[in-house]
C-alpha positions in Angstrom: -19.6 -19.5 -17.2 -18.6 -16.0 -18.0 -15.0 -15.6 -18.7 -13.0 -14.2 -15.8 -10.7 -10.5 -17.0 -9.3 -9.5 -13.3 -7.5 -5.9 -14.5 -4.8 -4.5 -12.3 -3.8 -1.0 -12.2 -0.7 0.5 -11.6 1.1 -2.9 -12.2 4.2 -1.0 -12.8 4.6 0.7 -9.5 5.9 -1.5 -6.2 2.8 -3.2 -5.2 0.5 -3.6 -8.2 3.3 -4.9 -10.5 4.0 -8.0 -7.1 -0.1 -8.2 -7.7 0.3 -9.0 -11.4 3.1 -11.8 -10.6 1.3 -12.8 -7.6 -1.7 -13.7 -9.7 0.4 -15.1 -13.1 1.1 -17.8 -10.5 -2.3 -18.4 -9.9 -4.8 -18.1 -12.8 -3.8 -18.3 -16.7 -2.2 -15.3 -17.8 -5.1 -14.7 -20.5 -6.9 -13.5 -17.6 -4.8 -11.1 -16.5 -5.1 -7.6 -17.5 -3.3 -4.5 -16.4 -3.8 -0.7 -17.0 -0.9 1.5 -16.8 0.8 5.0 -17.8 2.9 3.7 -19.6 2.6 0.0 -21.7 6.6 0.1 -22.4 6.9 -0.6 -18.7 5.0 -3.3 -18.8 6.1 -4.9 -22.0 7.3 -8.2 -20.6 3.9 -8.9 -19.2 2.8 -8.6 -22.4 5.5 -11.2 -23.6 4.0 -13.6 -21.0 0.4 -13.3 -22.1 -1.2 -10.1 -20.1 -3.4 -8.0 -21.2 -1.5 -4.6 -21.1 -3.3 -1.3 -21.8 -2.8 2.2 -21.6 -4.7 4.0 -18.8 -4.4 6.8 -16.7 -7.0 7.8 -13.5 -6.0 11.2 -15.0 -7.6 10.8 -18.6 -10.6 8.9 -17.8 -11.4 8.3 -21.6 -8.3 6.1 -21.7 -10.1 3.6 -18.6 -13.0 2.3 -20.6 -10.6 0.7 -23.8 -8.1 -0.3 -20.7 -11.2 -2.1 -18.3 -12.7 -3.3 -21.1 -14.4 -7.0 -20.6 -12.8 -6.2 -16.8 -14.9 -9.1 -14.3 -12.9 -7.5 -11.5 -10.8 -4.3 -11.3 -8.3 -3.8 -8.7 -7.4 -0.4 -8.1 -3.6 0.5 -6.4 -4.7 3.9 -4.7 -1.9 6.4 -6.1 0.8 8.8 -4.3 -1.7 12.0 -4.1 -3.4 13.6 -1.0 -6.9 15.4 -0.6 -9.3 16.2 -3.4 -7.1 15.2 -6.3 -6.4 12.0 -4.6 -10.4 11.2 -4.0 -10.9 12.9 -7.7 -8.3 10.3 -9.5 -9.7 7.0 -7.2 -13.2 8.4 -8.1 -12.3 8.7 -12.0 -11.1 4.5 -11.8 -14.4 3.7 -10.0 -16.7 5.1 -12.4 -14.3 3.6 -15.1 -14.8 -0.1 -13.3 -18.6 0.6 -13.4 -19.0 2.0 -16.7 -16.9 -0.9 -18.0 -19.4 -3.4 -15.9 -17.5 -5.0 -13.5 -18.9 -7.5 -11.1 -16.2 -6.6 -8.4 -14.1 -3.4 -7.8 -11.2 -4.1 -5.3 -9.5 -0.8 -4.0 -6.0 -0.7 -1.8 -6.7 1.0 1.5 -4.9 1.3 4.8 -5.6 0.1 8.1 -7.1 3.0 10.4 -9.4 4.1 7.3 -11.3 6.8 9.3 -12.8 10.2 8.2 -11.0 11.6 11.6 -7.6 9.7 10.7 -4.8 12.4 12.0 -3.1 10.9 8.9 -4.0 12.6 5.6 -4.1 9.4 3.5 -6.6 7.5 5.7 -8.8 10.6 5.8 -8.8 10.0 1.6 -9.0 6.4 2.1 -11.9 6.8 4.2 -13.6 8.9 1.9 -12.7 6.7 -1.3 -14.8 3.6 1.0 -17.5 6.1 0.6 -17.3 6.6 -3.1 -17.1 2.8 -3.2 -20.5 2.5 -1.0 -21.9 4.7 -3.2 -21.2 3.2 -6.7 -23.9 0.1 -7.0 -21.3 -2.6 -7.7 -20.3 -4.8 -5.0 -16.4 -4.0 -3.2 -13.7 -5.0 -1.5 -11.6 -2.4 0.3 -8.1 -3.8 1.2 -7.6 -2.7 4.2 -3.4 -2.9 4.5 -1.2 -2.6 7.1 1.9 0.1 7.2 4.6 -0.8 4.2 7.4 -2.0 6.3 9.5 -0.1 3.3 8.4 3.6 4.9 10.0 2.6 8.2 13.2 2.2 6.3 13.0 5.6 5.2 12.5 6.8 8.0 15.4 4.6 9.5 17.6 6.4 6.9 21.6 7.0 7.7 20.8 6.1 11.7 23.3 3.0 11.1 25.8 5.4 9.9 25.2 8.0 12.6 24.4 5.7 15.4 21.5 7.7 16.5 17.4 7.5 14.9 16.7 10.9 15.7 12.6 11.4 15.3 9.1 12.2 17.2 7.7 10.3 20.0 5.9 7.4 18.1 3.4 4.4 18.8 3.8 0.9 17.9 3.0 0.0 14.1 2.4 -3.3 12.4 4.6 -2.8 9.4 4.1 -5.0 6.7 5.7 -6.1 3.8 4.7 -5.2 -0.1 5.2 -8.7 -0.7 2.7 -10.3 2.0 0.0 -7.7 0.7 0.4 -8.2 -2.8 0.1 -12.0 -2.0 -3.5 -11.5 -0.4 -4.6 -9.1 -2.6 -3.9 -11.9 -5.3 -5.3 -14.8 -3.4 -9.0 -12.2 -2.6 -9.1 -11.6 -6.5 -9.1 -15.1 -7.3 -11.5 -15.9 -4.8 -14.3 -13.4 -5.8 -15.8 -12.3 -3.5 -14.2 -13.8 -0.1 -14.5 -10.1 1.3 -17.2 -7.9 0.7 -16.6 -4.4 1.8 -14.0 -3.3 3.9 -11.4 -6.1 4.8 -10.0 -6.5 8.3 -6.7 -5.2 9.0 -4.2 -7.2 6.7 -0.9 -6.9 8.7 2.6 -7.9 10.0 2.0 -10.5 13.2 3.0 -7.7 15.9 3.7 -3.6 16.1 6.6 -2.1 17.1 7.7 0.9 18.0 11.2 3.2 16.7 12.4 2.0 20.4 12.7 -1.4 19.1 13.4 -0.8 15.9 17.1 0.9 17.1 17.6 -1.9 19.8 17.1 -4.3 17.0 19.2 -2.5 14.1 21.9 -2.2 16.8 21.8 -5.9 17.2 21.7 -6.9 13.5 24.7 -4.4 13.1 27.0 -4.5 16.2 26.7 -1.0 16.5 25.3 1.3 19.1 22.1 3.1 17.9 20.7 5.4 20.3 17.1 6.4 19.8 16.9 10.0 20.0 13.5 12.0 20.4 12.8 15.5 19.2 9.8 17.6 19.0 7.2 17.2 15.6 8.2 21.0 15.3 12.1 20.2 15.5 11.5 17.3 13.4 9.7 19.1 10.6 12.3 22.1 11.0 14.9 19.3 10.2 13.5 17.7 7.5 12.9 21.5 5.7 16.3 21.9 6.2 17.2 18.5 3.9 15.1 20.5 1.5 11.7 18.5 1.7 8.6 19.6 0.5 6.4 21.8 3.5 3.4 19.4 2.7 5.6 16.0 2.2 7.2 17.1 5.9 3.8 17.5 7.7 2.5 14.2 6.0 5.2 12.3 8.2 4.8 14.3 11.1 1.5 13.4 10.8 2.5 9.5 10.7 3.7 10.0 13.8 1.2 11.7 15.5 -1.0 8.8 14.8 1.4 6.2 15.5 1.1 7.7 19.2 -2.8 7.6 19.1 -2.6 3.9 18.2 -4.2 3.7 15.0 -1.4 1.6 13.4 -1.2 -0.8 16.5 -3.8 -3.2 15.4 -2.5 -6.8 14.7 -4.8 -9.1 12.7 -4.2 -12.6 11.7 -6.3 -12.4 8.5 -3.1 -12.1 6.4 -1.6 -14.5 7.4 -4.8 -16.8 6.8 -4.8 -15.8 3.2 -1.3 -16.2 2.4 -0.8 -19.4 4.2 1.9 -18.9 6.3 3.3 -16.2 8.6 3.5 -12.7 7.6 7.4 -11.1 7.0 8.5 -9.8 10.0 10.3 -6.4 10.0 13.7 -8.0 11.4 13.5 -9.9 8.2 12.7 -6.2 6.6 15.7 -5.0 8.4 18.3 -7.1 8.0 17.9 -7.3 4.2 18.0 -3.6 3.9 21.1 -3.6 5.7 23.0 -6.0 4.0 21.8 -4.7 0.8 23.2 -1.1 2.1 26.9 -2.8 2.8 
């Protein structure tokens, strides 16, 4: 049988380099590959066996040495919006191709959708397309919400004592590690999903409501949820000095969040990790105590 090369991408950044480890503890590390800006990063892979290559979505010269003898590809959709987000995810798919891989596997978001009032899904929607398009059979990861943005958004509020932000909707956040775990486990089943994936997500949504009630809880501490306008919201954010565009992308996060397309709770995760999805208490409580 043909020899199996599964390359990851990105396997320096949060999710793709949990990928790599995730599947180092699954198939010999001689079939591991991964592609990333910079091999230095990735340097004690390499002391473990991996395949590490340069390649950048950017320079698509440099995919076809780092996909070479690739059987699968996975490609971790990168931190960019609009065309040059569809142009770089478009760059790794014709790399996969060219390279002749049987199986390209791309990171996506639950509520994919061309009319997504969130930018990224809009792109991830688009990048399915491309995928369609492309002649090689795919699986689109379909992920839940990072659990890790909700922190961000949580911020200083255990300081303060108040979560000041927009109305929201409830949102299955789910942790990086959960994701990486089934996104490993799909890659060494080939073929287990073809096309889009359901929702892979956390085992219930919550909403900023509960996510106060609950840090107040874990802390002791009153933490009043307090609601402003997406206009007051973005006017406060502008004056912590962040980026106009960066501002309306997590407006815009909210906006959906209140039209219910992060709500969705699917127990396909849990199926292929084997065991219940991290909960965002558990999220929670070890951000705090790593903030004491």
């Amino acid at each position: 049988m043909e020899k199996s090369m599964i390359i990851v991408t990105g396997a320096t950044g949060l999710l793709g380099r949990r990928i790599a480890e995730s599947l180092l503890m699954r198939v010999p590390a001689d079939q591991v590959g991964v592609s990333v800006r910079d091999p230095r990063k990735a340097q004690d892979l390499a002391e473990r066996g991996v395949r590490v290559r340069q390649g950048s979505f950017t320079d698509p010269d440099s995919l076809s040495h780092a996909f070479e003898g690739a059987s699968q590809v996975l490609i971790v959709s990168v931190d960019k919006l609009g065309a040059e987000a569809i142009r770089q995810h478009r760059a790794a798919i014709d790399g996969a191709v060219a390279a002749g891989a049987r199986r390209i596997l791309y990171t996506s978001h639950m509520g994919a959708d061309p009319t997504s009032q969130f930018e990224p899904c809009r792109d991830h929607a688009a990048d399915e397309e491309v995928l369609q398009a492309c002649g090689v059979p795919f699986t689109s990861l379909r992920n839940g919400f990072y659990a890790a943005s909700a922190l961000r958004f949580f911020g200083q509020a255990a300081e303060t004592g108040q979560l000041v932000l927009p109305a929201d909707g409830a949102v299955s956040w789910t942790a990086h590690a959960d994701l990486a775990d089934a996104a490993a486990a799909i890659l060494t089943e080939e073929g287990r999903f073809d096309g889009p994936t359901p929702p892979l997500t956390a085992a219930q949504a919550i909403d900023f409501d509960e996510i106060a009630a609950l840090a107040a809880e874990l802390t002791g501490r009153t933490i009043k949820r307090v609601t402003v306008s997406d206009e007051e919201f973005r006017q406060q954010m502008a004056g912590h000095g962040v980026p106009a565009e960066q501002a309306d992308l997590m407006v815009d996060i909210f906006a959906a969040s209140r039209a219910g397309e992060f709500a969705t709770v699917d127990p396909t995760l849990a199926k292929l990790i084997g065991r219940e999805p991290i909960n965002f208490d558990t999220v929670l409580r070890e951000a705090l105590s790593a903030s004491r």
